[in-house]
Backbone of each chain as ProteinMPNN parsed JSONL, in Angstrom:
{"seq_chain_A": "XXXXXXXXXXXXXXXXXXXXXXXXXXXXXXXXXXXXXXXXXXXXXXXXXXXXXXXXXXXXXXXXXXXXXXXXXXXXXXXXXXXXXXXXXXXXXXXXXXXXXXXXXXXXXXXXXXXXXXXXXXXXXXXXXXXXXXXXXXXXXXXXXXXXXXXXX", "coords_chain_A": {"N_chain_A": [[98.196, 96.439, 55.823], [97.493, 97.403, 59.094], [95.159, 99.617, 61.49], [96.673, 99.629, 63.286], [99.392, 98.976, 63.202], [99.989, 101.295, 62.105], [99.922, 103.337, 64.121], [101.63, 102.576, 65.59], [103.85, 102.892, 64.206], [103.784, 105.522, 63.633], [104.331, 106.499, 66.277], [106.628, 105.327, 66.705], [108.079, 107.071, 64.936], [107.398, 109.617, 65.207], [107.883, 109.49, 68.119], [109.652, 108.352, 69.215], [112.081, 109.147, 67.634], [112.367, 112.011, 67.801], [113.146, 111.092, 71.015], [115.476, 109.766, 70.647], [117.294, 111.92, 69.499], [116.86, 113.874, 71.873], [118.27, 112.214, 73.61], [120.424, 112.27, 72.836], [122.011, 114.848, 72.706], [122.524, 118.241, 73.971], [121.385, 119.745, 77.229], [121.898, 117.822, 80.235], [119.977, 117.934, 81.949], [117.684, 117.719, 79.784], [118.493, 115.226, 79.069], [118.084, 113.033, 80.701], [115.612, 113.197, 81.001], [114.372, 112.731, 78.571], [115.619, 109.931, 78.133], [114.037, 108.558, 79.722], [111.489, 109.68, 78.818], [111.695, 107.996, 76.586], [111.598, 105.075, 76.812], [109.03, 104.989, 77.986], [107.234, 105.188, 75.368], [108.552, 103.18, 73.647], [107.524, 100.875, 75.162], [104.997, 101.99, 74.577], [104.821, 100.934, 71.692], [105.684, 98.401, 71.943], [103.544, 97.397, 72.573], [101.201, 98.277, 70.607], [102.724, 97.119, 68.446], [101.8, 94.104, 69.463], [99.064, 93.724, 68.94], [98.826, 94.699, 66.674], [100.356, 92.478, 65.098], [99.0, 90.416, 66.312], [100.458, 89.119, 68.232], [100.389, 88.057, 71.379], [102.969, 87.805, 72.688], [104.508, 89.722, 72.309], [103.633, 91.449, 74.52], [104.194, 91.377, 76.887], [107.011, 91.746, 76.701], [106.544, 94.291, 76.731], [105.682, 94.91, 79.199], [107.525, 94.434, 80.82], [109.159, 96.305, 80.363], [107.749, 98.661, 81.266], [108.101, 98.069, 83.759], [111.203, 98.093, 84.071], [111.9, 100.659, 83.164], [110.842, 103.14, 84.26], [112.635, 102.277, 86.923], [115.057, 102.351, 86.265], [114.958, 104.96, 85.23], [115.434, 105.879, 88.0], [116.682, 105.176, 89.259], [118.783, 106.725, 87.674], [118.328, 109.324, 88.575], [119.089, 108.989, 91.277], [122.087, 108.8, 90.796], [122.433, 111.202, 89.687], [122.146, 112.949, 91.296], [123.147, 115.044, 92.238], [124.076, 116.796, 89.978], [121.461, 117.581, 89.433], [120.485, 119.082, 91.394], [120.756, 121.951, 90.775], [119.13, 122.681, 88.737], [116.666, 121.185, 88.127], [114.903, 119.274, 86.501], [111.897, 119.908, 84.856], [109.17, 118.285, 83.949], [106.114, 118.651, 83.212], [104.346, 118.694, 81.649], [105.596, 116.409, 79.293], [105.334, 114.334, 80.708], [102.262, 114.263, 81.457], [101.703, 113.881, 78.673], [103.295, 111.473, 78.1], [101.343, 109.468, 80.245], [98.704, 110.132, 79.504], [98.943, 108.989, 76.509], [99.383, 106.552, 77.137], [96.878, 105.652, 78.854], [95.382, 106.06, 76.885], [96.157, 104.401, 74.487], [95.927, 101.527, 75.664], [93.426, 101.884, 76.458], [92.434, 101.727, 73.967], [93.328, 98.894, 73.536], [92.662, 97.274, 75.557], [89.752, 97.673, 74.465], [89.352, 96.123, 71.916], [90.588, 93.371, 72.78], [88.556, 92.514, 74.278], [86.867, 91.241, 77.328], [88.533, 89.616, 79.716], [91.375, 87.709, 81.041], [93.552, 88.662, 79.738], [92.752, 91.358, 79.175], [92.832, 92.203, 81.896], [95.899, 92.312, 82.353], [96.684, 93.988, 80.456], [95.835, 95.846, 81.38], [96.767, 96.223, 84.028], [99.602, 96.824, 82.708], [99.348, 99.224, 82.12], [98.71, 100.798, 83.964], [101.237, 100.598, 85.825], [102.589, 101.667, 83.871], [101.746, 104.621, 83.928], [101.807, 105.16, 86.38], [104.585, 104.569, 87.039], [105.639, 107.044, 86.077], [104.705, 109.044, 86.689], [106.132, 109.064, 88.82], [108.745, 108.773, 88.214], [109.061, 111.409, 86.794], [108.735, 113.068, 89.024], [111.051, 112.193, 91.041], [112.802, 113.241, 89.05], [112.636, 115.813, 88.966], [113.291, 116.454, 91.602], [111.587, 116.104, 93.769], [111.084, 114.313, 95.918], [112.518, 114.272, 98.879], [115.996, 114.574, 99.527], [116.643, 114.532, 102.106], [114.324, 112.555, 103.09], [115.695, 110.065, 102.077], [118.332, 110.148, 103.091], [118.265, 109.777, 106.091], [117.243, 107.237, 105.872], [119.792, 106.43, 105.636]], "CA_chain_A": [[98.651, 97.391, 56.851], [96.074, 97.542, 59.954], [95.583, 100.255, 61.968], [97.395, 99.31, 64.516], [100.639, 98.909, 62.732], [99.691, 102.569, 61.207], [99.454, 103.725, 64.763], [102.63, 101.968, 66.235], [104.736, 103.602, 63.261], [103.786, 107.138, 63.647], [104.619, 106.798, 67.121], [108.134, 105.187, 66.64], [109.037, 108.093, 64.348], [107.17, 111.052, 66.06], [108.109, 109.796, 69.511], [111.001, 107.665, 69.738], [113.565, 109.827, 66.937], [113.004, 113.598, 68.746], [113.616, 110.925, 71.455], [116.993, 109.927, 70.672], [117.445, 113.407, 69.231], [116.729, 114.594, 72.896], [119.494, 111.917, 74.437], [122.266, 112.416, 72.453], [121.91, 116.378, 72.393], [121.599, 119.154, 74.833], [122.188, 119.264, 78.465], [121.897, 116.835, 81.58], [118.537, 117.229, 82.295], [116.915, 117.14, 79.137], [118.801, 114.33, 78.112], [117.645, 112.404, 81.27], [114.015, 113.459, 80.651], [114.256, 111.866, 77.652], [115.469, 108.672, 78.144], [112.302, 108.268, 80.702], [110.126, 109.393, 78.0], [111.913, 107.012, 75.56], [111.101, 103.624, 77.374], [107.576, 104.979, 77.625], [107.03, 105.484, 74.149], [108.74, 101.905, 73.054], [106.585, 100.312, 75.708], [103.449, 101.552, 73.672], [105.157, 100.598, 70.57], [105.846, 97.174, 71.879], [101.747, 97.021, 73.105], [100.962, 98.277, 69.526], [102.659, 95.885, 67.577], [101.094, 92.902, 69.63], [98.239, 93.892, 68.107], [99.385, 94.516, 64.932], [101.244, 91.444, 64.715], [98.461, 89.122, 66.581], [101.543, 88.346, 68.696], [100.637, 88.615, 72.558], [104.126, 87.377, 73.816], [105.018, 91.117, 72.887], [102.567, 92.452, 75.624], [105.303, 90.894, 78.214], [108.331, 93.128, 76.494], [106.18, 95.665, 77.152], [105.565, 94.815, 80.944], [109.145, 93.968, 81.39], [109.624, 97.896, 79.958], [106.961, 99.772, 82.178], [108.722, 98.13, 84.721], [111.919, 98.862, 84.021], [112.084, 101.409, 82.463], [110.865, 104.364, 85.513], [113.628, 102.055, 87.854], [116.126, 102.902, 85.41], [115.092, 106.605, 85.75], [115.029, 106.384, 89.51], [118.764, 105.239, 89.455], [119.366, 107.987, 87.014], [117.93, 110.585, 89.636], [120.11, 108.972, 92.152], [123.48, 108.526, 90.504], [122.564, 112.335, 88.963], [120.859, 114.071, 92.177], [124.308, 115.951, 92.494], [124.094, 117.432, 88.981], [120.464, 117.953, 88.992], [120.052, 119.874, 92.58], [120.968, 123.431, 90.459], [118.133, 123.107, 88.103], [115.622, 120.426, 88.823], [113.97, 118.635, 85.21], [110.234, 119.602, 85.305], [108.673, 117.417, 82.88], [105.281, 117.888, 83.616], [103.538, 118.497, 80.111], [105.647, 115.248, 78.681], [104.566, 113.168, 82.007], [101.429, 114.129, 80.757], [101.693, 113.594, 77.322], [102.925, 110.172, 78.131], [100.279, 108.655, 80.865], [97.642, 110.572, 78.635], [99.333, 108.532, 75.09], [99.339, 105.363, 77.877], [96.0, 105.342, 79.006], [94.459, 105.945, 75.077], [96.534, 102.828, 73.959], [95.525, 100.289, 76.792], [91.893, 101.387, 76.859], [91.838, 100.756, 72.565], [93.632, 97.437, 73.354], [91.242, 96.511, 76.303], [88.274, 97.445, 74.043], [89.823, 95.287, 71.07], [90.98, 92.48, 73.089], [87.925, 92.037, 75.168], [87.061, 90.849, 78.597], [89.431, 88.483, 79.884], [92.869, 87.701, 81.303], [94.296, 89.446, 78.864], [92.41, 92.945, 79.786], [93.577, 92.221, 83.569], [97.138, 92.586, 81.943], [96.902, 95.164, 79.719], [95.22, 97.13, 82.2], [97.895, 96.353, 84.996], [100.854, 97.524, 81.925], [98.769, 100.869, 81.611], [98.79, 101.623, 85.599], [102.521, 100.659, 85.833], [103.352, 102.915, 82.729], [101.271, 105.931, 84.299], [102.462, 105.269, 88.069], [105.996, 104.51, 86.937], [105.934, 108.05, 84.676], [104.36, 110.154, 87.589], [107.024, 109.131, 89.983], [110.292, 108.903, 88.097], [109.478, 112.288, 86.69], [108.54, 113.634, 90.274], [111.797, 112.221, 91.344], [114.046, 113.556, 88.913], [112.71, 117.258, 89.652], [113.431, 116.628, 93.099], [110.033, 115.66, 94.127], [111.532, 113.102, 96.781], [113.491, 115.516, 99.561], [117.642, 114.393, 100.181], [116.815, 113.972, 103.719], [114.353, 111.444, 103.967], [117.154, 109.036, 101.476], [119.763, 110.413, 104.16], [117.841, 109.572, 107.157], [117.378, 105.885, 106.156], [120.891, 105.424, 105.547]], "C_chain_A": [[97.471, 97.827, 57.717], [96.486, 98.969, 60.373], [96.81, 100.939, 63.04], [99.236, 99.844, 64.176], [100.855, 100.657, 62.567], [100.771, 103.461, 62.304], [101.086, 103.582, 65.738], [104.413, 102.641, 65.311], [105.388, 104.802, 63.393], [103.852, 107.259, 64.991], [106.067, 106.658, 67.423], [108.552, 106.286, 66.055], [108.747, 109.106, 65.026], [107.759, 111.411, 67.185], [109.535, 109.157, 69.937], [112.278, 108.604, 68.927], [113.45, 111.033, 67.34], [113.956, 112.495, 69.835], [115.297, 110.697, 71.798], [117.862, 111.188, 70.485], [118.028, 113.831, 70.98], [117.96, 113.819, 73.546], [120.59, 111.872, 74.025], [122.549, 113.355, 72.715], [121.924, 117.098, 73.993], [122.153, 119.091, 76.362], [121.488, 118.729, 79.413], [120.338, 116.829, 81.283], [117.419, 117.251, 81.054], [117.29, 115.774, 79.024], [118.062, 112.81, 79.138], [115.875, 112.305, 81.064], [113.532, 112.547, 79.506], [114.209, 110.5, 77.248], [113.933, 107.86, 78.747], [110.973, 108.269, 79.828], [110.452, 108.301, 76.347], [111.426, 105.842, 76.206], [109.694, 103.797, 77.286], [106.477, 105.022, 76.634], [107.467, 103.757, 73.476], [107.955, 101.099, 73.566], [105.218, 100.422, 74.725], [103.413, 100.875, 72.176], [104.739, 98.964, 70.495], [104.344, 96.997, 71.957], [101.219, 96.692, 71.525], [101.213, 97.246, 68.281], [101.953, 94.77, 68.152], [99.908, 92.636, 69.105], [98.399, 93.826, 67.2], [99.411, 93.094, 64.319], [100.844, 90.282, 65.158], [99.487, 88.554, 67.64], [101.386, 88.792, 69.796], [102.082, 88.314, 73.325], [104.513, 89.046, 73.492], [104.612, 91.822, 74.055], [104.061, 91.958, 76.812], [106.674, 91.707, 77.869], [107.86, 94.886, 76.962], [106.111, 96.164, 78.79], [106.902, 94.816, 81.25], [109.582, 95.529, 81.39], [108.864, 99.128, 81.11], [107.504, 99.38, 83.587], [110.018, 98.557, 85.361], [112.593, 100.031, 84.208], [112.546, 102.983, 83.766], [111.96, 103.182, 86.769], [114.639, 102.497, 87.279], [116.366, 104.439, 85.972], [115.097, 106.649, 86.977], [116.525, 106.125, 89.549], [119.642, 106.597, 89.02], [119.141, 109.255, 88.072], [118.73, 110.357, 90.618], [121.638, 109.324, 92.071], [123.388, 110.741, 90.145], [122.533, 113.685, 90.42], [121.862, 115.241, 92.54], [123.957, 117.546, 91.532], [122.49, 118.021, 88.857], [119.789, 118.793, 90.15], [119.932, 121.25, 91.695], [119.291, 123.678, 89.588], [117.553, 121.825, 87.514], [114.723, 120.205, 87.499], [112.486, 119.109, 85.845], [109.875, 119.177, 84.178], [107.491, 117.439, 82.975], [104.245, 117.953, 82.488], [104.037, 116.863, 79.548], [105.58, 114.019, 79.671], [103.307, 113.018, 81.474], [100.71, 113.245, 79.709], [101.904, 111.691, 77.428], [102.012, 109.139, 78.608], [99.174, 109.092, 79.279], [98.01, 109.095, 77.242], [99.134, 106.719, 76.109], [97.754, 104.663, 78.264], [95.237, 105.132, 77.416], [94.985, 104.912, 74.679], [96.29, 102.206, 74.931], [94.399, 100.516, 76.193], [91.82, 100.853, 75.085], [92.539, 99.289, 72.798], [92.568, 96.757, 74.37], [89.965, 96.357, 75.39], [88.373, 96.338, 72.571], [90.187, 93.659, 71.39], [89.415, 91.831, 73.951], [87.788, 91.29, 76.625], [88.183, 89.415, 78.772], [90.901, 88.613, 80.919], [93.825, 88.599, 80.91], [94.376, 91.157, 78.849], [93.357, 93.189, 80.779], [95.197, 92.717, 83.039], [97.776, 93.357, 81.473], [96.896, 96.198, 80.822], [96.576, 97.367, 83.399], [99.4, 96.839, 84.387], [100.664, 98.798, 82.016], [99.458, 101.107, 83.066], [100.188, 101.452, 85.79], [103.389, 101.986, 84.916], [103.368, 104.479, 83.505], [101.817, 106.082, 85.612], [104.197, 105.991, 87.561], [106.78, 106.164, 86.162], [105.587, 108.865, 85.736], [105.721, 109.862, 88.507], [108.783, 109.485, 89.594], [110.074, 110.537, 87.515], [109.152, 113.398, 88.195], [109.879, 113.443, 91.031], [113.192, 112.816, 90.909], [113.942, 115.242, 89.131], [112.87, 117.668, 91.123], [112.726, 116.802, 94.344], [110.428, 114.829, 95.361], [113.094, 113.921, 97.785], [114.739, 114.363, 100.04], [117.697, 113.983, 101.178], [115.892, 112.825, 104.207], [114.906, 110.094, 102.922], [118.18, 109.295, 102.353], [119.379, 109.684, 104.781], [117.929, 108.337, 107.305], [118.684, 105.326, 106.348], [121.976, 105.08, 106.708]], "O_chain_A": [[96.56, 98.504, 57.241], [97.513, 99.549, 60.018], [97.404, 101.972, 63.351], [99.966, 100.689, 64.695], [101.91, 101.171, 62.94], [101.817, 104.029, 61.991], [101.5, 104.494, 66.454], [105.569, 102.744, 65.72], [106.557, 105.185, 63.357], [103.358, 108.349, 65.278], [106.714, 107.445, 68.113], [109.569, 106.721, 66.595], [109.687, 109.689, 65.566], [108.121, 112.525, 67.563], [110.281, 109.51, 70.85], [113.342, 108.77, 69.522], [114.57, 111.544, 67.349], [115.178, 112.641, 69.829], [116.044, 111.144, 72.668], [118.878, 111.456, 71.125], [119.2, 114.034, 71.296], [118.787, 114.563, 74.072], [121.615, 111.526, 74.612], [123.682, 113.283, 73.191], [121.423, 116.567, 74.985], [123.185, 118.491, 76.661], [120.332, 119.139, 79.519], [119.672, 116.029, 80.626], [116.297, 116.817, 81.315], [116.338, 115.01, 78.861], [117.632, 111.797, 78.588], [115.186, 111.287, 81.019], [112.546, 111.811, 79.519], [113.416, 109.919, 76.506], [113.162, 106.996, 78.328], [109.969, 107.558, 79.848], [109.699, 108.021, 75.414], [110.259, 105.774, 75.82], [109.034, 102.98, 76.644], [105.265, 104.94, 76.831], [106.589, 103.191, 72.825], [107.42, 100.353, 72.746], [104.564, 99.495, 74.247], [102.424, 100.423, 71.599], [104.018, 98.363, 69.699], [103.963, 96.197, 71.102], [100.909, 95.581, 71.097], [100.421, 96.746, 67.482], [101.287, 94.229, 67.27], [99.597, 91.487, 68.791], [98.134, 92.778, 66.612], [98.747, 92.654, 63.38], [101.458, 89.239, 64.934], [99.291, 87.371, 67.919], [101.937, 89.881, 69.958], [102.216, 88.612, 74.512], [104.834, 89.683, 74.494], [105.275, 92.754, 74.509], [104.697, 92.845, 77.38], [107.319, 92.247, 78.767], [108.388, 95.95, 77.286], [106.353, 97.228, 79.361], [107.204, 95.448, 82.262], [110.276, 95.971, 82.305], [109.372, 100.145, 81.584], [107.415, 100.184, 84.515], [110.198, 99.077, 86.462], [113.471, 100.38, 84.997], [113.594, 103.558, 84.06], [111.796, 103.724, 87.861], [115.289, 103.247, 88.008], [117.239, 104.968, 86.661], [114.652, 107.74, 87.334], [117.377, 106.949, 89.881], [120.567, 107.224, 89.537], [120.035, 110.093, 88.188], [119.266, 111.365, 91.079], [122.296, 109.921, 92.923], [124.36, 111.435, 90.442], [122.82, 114.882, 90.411], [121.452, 116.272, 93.074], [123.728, 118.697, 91.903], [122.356, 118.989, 88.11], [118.642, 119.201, 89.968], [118.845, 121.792, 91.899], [118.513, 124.609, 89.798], [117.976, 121.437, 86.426], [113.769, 120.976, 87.394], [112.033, 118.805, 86.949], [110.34, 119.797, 83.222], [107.078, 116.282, 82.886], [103.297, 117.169, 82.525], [103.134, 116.051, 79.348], [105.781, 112.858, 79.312], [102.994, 111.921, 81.012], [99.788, 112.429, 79.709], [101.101, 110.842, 77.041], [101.741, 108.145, 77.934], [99.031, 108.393, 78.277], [97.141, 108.226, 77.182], [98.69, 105.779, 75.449], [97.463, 103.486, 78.05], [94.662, 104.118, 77.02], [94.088, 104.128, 74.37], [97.071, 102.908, 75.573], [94.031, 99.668, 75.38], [91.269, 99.784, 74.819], [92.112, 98.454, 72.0], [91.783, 95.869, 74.037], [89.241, 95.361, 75.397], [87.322, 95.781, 72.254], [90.113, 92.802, 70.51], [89.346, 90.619, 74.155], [88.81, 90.714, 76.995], [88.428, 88.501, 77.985], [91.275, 89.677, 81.414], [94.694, 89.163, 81.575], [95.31, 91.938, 78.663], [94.318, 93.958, 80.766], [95.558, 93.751, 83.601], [98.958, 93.635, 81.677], [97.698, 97.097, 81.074], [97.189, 98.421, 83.572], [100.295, 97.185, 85.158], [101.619, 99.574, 82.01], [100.598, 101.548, 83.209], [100.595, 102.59, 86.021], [104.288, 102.791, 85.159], [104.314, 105.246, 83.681], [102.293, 107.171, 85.931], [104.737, 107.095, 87.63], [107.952, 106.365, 85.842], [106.447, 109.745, 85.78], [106.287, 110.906, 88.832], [109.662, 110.077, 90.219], [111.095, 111.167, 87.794], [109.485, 114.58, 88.105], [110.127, 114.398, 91.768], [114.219, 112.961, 91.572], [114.939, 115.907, 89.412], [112.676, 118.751, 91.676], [112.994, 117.325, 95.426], [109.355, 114.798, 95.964], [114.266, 114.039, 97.425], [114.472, 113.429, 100.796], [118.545, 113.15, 101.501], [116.15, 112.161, 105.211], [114.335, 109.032, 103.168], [119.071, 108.447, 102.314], [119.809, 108.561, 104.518], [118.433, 107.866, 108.325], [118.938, 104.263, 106.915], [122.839, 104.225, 106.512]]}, "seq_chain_B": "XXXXXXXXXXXXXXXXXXXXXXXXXXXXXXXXXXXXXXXXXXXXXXXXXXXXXXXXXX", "coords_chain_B": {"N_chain_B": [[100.681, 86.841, 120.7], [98.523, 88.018, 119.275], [101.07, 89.288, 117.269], [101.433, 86.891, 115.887], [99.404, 86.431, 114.22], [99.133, 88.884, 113.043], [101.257, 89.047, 111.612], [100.234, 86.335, 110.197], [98.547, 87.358, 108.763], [98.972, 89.364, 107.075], [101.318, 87.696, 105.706], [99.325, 86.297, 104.531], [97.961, 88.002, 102.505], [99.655, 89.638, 101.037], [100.193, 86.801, 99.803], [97.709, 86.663, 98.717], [97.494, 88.908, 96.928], [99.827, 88.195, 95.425], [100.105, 85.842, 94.237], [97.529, 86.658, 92.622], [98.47, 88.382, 91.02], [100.169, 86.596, 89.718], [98.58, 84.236, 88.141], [97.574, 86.13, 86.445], [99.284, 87.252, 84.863], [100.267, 84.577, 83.945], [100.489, 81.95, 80.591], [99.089, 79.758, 79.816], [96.768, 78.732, 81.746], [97.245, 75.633, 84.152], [97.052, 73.113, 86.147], [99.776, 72.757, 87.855], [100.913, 74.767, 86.589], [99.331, 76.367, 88.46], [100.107, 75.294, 90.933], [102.677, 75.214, 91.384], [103.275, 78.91, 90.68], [101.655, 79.173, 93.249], [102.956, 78.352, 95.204], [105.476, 79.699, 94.447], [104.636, 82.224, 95.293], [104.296, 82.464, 98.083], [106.836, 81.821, 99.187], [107.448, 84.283, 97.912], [105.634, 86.132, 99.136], [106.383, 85.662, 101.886], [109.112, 87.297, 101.898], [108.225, 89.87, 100.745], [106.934, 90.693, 103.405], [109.361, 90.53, 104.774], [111.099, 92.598, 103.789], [109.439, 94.565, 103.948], [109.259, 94.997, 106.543], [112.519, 95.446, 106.991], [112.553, 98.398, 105.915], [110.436, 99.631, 107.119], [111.534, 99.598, 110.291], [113.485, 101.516, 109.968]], "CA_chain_B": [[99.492, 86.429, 120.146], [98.398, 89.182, 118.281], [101.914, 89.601, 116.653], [101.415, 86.17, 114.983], [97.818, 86.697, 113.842], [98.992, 90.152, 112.241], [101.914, 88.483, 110.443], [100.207, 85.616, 109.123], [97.517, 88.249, 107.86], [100.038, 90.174, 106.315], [101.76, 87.328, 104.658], [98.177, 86.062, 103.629], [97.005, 89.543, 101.878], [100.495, 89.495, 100.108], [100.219, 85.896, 99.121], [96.708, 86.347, 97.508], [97.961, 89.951, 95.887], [101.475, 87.557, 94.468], [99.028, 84.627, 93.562], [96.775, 86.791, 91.813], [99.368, 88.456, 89.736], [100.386, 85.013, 88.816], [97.581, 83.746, 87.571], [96.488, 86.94, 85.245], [100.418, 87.378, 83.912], [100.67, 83.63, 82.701], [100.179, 82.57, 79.424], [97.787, 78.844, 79.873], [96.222, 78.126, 83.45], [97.002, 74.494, 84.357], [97.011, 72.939, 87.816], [100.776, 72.617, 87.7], [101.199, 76.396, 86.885], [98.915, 77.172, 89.708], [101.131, 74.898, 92.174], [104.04, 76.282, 91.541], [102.712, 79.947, 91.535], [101.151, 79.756, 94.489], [104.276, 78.348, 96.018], [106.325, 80.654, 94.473], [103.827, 83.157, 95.948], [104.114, 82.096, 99.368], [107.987, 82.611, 98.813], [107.181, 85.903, 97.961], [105.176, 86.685, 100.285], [107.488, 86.205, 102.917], [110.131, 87.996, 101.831], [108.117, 90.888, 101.052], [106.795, 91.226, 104.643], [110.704, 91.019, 105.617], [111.678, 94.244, 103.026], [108.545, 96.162, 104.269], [109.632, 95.399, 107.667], [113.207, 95.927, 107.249], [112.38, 99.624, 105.83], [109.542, 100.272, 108.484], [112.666, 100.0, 111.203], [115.124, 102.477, 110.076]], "C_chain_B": [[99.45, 86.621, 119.214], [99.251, 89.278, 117.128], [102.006, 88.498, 115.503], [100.413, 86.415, 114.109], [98.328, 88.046, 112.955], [100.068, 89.54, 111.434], [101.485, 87.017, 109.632], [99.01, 86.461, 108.251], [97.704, 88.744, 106.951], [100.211, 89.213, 105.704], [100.532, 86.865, 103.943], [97.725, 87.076, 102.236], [98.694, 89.206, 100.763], [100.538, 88.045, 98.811], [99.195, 86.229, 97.863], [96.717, 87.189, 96.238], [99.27, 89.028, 94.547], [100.458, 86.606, 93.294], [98.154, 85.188, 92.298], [97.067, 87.03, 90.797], [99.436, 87.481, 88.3], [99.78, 84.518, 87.924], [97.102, 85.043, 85.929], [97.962, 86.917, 84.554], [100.903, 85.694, 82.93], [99.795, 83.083, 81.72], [98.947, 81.038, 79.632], [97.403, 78.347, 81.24], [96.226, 76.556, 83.264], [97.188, 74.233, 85.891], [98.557, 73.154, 88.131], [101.387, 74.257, 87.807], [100.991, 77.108, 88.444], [99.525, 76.903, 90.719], [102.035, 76.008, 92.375], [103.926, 77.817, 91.669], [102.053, 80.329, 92.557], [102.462, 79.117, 95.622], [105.71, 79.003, 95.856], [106.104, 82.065, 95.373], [104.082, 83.332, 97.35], [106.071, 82.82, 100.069], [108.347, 84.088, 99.038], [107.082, 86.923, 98.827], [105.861, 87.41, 101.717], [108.821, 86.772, 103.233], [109.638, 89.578, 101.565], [107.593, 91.276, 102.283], [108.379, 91.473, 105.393], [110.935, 92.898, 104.92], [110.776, 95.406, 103.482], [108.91, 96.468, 105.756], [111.233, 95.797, 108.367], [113.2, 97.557, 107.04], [111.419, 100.34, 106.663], [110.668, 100.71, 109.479], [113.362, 100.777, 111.506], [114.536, 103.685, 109.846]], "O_chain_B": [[99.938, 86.009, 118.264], [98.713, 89.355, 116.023], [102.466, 88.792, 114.399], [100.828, 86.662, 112.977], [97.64, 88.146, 111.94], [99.708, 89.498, 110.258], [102.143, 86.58, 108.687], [98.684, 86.093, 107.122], [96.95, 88.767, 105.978], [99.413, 89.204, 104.767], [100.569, 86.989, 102.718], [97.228, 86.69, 101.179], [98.592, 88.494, 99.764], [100.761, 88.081, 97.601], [99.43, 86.181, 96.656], [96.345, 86.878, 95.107], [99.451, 89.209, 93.343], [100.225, 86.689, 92.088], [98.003, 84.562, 91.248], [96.61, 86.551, 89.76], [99.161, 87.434, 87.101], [100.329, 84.301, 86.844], [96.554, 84.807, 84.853], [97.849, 86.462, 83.415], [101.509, 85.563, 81.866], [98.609, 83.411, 81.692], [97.776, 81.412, 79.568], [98.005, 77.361, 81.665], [95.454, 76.054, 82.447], [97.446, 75.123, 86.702], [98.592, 74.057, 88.967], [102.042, 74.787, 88.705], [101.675, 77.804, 89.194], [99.712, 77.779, 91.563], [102.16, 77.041, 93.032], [104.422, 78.252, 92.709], [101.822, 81.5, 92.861], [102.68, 79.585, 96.739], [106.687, 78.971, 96.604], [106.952, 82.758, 95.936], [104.066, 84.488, 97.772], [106.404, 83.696, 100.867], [109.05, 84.755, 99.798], [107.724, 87.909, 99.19], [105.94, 88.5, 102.284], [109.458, 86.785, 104.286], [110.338, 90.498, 101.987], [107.763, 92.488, 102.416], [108.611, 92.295, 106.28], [110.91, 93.984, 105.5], [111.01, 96.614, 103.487], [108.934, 97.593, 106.255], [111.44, 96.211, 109.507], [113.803, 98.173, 107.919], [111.556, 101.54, 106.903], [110.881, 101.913, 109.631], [113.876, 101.025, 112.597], [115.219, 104.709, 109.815]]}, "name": "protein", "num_of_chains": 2, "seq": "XXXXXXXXXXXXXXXXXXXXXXXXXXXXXXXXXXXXXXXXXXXXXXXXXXXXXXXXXXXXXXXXXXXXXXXXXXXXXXXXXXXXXXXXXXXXXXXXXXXXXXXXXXXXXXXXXXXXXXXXXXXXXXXXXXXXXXXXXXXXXXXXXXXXXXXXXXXXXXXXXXXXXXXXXXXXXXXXXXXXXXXXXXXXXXXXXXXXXXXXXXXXXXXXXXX"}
């Protein structure tokens, strides 16, 4: 049992089961908050095991997820923006919490993996995670004003 | 003139951004890979100068 695995464990249970917790439960806008910080949390999972498990084809479930994942939540802010005008998700401790938990897993996989291709990749999963996590939770508090999505349409 | 010169600049800068992608996301560099990603690239390219310039418009 490496660290890694250790590391990838105690994040599935700490971070992913409040998570589900948080989307079954509760109302609208936690439950949306949640999902957003669920994808971001399996993403490091998936990173973690590749390590673990020696297995880089996971690093690409993980990219496929940081990409995802904040489009997902940007739909959700759209399809929701009705329900969520009254009282506006601020997420900005578990935005935080996630870039912060995003950047600390990349840079130990960059410094583990060493220079290479493979950095370039990691590193470009991290900045997607952290972009994709500043914006969808900026959009679902209503960070992104009604009128200029009207205007284009 | 000009208008060509700024869109093949544009699709250039996109190509080498698509291309570069390419190259660091796959998994063994062979010449074959690189074809085809850089002609998928090119692809690319010019469809994202259409989407940036259909949303510039409106």
């Amino acid at each position: 049992m490496t660290g890694w695995l250790v590391a990838a464990s105690v994040l599935l249970a700490a971070g992913f089961g409040p998570t589900v917790w948080g989307v079954a439960t509760g109302p609208l806008e936690r439950r949306v908050v949640a999902q957003n910080f669920g994808t971001s949390v399996v993403c490091l999972v998936m990173l973690l095991l590749a390590q673990a498990y020696a297995r880089p084809s996971y690093v690409d479930l993980a990219l496929v997820l940081a990409v995802l994942g904040p489009a997902g939540t940007l739909v959700y802010a759209r399809l929701l923006a009705e329900d969520l005008t009254d009282d506006p998700p601020h997420a900005r401790v578990l935005t935080a919490v996630a870039a912060s938990a995003a950047v600390v897993v990349v840079a130990a996989m960059c410094l583990a993996t060493g220079a290479g291709r493979a950095t370039v990749k990691l590193l470009l999963i991290g900045g997607l995670l952290v972009a994709g996590n500043v914006i969808a939770s900026r959009a679902l508090a209503g960070g992104f004003p009604k009128g200029a999505a009207a205007s284009r349409d | 003139m000009g208008r060509t010169v700024a869109a093949t600049g544009e699709i250039l800068a996109w190509w080498v951004l698509l291309t570069g992608g390419w190259l660091v996301l796959i998994g063994t560099v062979d010449p074959l890979e690189c074809f085809v990603g850089a002609g998928s690239a090119l692809l690319a390219a010019v469809a994202a100068r259409a989407a940036r310039r259909a949303m510039g418009e409106r």
